[in-house]
ZAVEX-763674 format. One record per atom (N, C-alpha, C): x negated, y, z; residue in one letter. Coordinates in steps of 0.1 Angstrom, whole numbers, padded with zeros to 4 digits, always signed. Layout:
! ZAVEX-763674
XYZa ...
END
This chain:
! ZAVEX-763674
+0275-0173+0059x +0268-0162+0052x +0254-0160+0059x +0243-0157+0049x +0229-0155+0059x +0228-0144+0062x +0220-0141+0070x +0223-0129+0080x +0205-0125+0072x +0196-0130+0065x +0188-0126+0057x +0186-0113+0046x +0184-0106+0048x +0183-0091+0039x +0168-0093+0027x +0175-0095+0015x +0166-0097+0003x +0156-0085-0001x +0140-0092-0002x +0134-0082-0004x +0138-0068-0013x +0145-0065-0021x +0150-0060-0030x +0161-0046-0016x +0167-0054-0012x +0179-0049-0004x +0169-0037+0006x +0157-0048+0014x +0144-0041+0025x +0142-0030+0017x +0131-0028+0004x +0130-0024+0000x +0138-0012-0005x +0149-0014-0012x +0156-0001-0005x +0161+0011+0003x +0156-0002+0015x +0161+0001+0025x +0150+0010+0034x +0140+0008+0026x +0126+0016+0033x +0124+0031+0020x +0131+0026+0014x +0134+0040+0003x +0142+0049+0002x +0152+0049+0011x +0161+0057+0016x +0159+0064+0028x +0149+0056+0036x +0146+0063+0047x +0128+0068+0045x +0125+0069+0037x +0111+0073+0033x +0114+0091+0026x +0107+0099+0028x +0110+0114+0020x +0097+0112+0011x +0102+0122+0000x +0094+0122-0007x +0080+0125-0008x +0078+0129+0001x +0061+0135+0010x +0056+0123+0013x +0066+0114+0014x +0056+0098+0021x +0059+0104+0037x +0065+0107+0041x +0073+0112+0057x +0085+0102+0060x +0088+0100+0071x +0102+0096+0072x +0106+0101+0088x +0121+0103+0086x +0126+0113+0096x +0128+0106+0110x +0123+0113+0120x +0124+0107+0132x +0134+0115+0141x +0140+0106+0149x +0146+0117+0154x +0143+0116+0171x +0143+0131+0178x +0131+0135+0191x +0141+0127+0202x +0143+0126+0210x +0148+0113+0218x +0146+0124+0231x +0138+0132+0234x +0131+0137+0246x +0119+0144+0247x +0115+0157+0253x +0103+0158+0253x +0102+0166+0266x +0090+0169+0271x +0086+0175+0288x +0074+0178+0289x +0074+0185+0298x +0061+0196+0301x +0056+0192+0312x +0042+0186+0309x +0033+0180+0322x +0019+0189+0325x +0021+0193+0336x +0007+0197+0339x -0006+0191+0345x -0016+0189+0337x -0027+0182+0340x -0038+0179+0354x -0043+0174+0358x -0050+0178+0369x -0064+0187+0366x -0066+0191+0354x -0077+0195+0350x -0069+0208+0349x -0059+0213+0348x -0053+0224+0352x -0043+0225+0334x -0048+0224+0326x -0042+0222+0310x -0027+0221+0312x -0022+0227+0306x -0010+0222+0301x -0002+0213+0289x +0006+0209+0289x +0010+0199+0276x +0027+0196+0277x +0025+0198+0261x +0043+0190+0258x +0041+0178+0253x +0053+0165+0254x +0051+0156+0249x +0063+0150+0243x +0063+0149+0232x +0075+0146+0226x +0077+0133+0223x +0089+0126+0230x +0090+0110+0226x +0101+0113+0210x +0097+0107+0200x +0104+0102+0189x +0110+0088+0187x +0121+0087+0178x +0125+0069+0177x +0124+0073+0160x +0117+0061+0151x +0115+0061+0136x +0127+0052+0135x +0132+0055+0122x +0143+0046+0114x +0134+0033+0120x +0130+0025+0121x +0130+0013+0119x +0133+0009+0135x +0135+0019+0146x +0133+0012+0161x +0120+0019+0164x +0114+0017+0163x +0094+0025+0169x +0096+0036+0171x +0092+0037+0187x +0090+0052+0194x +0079+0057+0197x +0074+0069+0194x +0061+0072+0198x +0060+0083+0203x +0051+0089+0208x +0052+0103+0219x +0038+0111+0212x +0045+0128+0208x +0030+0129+0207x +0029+0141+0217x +0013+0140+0220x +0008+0154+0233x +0012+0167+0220x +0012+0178+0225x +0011+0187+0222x +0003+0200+0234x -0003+0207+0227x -0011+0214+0237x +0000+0228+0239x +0003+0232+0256x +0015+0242+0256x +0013+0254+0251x +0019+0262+0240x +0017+0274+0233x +0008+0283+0242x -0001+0293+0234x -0011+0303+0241x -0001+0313+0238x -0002+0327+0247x +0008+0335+0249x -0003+0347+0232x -0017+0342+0230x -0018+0353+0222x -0017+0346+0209x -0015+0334+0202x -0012+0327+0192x -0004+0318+0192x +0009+0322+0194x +0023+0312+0196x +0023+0305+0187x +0018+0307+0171x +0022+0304+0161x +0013+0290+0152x +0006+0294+0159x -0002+0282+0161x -0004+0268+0166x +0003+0268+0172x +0009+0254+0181x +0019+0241+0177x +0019+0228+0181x +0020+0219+0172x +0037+0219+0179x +0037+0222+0193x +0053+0222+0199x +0061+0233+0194x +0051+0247+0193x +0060+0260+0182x +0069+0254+0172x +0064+0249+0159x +0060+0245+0154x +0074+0239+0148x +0075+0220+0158x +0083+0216+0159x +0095+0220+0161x +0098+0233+0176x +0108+0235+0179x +0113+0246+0166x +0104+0257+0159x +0110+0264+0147x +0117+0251+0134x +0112+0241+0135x +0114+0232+0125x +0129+0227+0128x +0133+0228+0138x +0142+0227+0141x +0155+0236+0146x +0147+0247+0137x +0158+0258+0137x +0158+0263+0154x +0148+0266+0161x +0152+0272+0175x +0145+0278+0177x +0143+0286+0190x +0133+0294+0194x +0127+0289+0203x +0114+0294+0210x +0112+0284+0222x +0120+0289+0236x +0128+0300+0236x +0135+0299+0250x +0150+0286+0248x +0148+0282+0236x +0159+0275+0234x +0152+0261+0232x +0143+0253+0234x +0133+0242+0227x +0138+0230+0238x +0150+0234+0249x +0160+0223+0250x +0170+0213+0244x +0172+0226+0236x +0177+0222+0221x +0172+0211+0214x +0159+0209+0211x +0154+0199+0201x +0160+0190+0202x +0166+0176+0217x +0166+0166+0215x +0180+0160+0207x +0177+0148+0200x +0185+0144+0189x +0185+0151+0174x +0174+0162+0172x +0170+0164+0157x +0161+0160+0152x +0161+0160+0143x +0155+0151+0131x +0140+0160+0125x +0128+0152+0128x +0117+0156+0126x +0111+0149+0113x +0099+0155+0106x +0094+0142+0097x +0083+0136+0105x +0081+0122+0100x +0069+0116+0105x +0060+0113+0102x +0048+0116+0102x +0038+0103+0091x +0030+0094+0099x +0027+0083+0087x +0018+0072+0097x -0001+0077+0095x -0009+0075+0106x -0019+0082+0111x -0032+0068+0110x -0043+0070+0110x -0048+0057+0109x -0048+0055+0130x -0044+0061+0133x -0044+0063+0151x -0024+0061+0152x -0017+0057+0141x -0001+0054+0144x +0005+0067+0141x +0019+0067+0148x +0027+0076+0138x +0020+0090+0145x +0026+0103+0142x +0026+0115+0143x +0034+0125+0135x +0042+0138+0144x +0049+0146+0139x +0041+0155+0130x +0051+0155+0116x +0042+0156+0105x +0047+0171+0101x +0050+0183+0110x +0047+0198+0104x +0039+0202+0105x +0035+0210+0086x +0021+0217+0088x +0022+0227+0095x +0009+0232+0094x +0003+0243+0101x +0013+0257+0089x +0022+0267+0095x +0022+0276+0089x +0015+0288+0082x +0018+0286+0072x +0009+0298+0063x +0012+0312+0062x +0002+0315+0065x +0001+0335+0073x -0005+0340+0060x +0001+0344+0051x -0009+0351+0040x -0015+0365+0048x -0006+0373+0053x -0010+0385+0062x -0026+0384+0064x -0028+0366+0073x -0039+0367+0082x -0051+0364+0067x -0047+0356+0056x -0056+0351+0047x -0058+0366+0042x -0052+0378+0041x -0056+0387+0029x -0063+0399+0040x -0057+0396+0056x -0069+0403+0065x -0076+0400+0064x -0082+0390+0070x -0095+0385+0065x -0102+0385+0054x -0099+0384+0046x -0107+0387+0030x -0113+0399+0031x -0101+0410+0035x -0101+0423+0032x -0114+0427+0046x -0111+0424+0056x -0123+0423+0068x -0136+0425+0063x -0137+0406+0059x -0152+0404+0053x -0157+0407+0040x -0150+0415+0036x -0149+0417+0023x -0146+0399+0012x -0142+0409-0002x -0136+0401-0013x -0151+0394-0018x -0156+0384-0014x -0168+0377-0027x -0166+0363-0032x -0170+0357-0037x -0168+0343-0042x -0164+0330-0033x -0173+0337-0020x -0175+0328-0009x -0165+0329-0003x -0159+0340+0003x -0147+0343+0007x -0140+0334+0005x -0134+0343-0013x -0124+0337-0020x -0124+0318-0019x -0132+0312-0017x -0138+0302-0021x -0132+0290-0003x -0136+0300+0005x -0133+0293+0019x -0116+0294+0018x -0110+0307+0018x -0095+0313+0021x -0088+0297+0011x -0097+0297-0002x -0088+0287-0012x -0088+0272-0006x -0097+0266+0001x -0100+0259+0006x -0092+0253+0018x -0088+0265+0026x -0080+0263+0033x -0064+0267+0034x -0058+0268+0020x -0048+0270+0010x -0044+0253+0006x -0059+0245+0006x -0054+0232-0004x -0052+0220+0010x -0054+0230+0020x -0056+0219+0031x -0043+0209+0032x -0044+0196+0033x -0027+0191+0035x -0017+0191+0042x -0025+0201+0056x -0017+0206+0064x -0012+0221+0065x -0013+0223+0055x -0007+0239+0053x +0004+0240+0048x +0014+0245+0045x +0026+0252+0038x +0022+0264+0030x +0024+0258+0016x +0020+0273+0014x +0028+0278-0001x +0031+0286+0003x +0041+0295-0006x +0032+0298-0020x +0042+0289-0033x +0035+0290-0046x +0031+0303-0051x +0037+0315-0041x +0032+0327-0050x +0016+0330-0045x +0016+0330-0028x +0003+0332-0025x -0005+0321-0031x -0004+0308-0031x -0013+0296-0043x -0019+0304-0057x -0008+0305-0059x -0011+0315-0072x -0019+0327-0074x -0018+0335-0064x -0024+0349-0062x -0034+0343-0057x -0039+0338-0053x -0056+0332-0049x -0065+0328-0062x -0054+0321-0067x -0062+0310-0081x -0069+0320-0091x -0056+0328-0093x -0066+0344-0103x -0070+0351-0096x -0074+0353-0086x -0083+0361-0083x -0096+0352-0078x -0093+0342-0076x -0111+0330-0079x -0114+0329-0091x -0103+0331-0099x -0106+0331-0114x -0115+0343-0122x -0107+0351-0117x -0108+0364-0120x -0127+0369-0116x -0128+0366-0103x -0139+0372-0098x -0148+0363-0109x -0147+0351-0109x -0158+0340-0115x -0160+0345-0126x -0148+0348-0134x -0152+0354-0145x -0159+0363-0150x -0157+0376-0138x -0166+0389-0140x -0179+0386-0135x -0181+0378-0125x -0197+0373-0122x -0201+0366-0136x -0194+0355-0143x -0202+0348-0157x -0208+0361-0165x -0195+0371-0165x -0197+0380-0175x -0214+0389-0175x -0214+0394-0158x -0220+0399-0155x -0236+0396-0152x -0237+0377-0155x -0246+0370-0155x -0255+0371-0168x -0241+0367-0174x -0242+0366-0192x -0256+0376-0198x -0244+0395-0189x -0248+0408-0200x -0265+0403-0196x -0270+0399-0180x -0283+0404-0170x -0291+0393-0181x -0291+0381-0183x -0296+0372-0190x -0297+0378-0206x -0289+0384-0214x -0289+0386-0225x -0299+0403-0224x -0298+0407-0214x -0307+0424-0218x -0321+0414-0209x -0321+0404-0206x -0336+0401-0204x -0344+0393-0217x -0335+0384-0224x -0341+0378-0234x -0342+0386-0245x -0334+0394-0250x -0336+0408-0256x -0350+0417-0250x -0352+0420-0241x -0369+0421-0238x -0376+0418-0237x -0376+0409-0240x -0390+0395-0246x -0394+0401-0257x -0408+0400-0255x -0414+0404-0270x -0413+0389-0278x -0410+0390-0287x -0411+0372-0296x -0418+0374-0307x 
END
């Protein structure tokens, strides 16, 4: 019998282990905390991919004023833990994507509506705003919850419209005072 696996067989076989994101699950093998001579700190997580291929990525070690921010946070919440527990991770299952620089652990950045609607509310509500906050809503690395998606969309919508409106009246009471 040949010990040959038919394209068809491969092919499934890269389809089963592929997620629908175009991710596939890696699982963490190890990871450790090295401190730099430049004084920095860093995590580095070794991964093994379905196919055999291990890769390590740096992560920069959490700030104590933006925990939430961080790419080892991040990971270890993705894996159901906390960070006094982020011994835990090894042997769970991460997603991975391929990078034009090779693989990389592929959780987005979490989505803080809190900080998106402080902010608005901060700099105030204008098009521009709305316009940047949505922008960084479509980013690929975000998570973002269909209702906040939503709540952004009409209210870019919403403003656009009362500016056309408000274009409209200023253009129509000017050509209306034209003498013709």
């Amino acid at each position: 019998m040949s010990s040959e696996v038919s394209a068809t067989d491969e092919l499934w076989q890269v389809e089963q282990k592929t997620n629908s994101d175009g991710t596939v699950d890696g699982k963490i093998q190890n990871w450790e905390k090295k401190q730099h001579h430049r004084g920095d700190v860093a995590a580095y997580i070794k991964v093994r991919l379905p196919n055999g291929e291990t890769f390590k990525e740096k992560c920069e070690w959490p700030a104590a004023d933006d925990p939430f921010d961080n790419t080892f946070v991040r990971v270890v919440d993705y894996c159901g833990y906390t960070l006094s527990a982020a011994d835990q991770i090894e042997g769970e299952t991460i997603p991975c994507k391929k990078s034009s620089d090779g693989w990389e652990i592929a959780v987005g950045r979490p989505f803080k509506p809190k900080q998106y609607l402080r902010e608005a509310w901060e700099f105030g509500i204008t098009p521009i705003t709305l316009l940047i906050h949505y922008h960084r809503l479509l980013k690929n690395d975000d998570i973002v919850d269909p209702f906040f998606y939503a709540l952004f969309s009409g209210i870019l919508l919403f403003v656009w419209g009362v500016a056309l409106f408000f274009s409209l009246v200023v253009v129509n009471g000017l050509i209306e005072g034209l003498p013709l």
